[in-house]
C-alpha positions as CSV (number, residue, x, y, z in Angstrom):
1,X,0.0,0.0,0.0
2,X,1.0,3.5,-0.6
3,X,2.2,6.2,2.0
4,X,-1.0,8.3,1.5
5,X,-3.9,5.1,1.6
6,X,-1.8,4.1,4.9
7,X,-2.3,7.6,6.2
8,X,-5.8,8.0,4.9
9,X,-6.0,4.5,6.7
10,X,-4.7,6.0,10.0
11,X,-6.6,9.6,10.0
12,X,-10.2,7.1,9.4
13,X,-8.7,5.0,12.2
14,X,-9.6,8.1,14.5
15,X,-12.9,8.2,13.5
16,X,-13.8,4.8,13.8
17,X,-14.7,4.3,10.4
18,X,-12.1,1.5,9.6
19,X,-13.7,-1.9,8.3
20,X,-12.2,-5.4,10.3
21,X,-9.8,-5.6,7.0
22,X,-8.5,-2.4,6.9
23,X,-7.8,-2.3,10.8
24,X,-5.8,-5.6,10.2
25,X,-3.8,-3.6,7.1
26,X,-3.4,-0.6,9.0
27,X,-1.8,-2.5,12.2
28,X,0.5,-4.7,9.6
29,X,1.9,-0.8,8.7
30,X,2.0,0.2,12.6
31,X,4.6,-2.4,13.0
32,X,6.3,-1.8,9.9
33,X,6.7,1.6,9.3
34,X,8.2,3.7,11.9
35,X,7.3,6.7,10.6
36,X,3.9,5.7,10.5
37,X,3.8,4.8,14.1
38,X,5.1,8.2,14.8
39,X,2.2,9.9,13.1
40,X,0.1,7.8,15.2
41,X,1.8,8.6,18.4
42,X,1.6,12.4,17.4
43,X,-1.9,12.3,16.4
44,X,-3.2,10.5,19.2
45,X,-1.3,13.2,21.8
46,X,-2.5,15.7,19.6
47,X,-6.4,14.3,20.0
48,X,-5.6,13.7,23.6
49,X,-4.8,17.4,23.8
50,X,-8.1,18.7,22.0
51,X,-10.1,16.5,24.2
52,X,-8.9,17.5,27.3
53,X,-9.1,21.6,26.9
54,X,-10.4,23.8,29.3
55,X,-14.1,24.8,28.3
56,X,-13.3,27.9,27.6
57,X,-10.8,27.4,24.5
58,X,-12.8,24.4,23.3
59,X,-14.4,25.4,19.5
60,X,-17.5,26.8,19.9
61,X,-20.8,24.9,18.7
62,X,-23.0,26.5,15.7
63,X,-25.6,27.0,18.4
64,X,-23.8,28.7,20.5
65,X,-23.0,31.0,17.9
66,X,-26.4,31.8,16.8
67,X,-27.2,31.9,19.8
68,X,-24.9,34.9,20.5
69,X,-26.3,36.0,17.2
70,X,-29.8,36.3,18.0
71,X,-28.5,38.3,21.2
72,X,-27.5,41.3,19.1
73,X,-29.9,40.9,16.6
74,X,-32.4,44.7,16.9
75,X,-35.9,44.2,16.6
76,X,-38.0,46.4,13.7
77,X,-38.7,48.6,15.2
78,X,-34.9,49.5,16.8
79,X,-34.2,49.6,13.1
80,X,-36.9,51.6,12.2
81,X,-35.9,54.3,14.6
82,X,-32.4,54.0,13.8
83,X,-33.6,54.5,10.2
84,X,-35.9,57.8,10.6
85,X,-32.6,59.3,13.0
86,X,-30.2,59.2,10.2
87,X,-32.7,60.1,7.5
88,X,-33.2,63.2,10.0
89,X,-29.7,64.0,10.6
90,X,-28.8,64.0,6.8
91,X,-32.1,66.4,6.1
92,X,-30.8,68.2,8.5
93,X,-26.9,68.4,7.5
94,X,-28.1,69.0,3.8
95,X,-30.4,71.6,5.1
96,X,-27.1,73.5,7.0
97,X,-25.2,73.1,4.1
98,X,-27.7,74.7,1.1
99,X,-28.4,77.2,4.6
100,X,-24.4,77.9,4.1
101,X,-24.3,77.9,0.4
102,X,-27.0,80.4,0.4
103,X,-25.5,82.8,3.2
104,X,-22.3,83.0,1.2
105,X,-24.3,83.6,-2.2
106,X,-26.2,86.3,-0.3
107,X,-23.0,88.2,1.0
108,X,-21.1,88.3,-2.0
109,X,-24.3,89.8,-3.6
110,X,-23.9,86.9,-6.2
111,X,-25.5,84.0,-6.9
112,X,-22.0,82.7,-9.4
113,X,-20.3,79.6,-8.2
114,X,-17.7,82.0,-8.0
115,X,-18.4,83.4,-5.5
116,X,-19.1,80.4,-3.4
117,X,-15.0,79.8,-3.8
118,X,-14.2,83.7,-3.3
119,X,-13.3,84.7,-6.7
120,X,-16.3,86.6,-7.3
121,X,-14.8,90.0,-7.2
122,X,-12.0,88.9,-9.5
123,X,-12.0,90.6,-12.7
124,X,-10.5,88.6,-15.9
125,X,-7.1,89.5,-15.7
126,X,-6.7,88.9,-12.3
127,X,-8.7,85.5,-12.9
128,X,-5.9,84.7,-15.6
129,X,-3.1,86.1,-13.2
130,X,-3.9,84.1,-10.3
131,X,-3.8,80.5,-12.7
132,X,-1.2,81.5,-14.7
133,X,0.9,79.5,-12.5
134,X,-1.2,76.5,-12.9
């Protein structure tokens, strides 16, 4: 048998999953292969190891999980709420904004987009003067 159907063989040994023929086969290798009983050795310490940790670092069930899910889930109506406050808050920013837009129109005496970046009481040549450098 080949290195990889021996440690196929030897991972399904783990699980319990190996038919009366395949056990024999696999033990046959054991005492054979060296290397092969070294895997073993390491992957029973290492099984060992996973079975014997502290609750806390043990993996975590998929119930668990959605069951911390279903703790943070917000109702509707949480969403709803949170929903109509940031449709309020951007009315409101937009409204402070065209509120600005229009104060600055209003003092320059011009409603130019010019004026809005303070050029508005540029004439021409100072226009082509201050982007002559650009």
């Amino acid at each position: 048998m080949k290195n990889t159907e021996l440690k196929e063989l030897l991972i399904k040994s783990f699980d319990s999953e190996l038919s009366g023929h395949e056990q024999a086969i696999l033990d046959q290798a054991l005492n054979e292969h060296p290397e092969l009983r070294q895997m073993n050795n390491e992957l029973a310490q290492m099984r060992y190891t996973l079975m014997h940790l502290p609750q806390a670092m043990k993996p975590v069930s998929e119930t668990a999980v959605l069951s911390r899910i279903e703790r943070f889930k917000i109702s509707e109506t949480e969403q709803r709420r949170f929903v109509i406050k940031l449709y309020n808050f951007s009315m409101t920013a937009a409204a402070a904004i065209l509120l600005l837009a229009f104060i600055l129109f209003w003092k320059e005496h011009s409603f130019n987009l010019d004026s809005l970046f303070g050029y508005a009481g540029l004439s021409q040549e100072e226009m082509s003067n201050l982007f002559a450098n650009y």
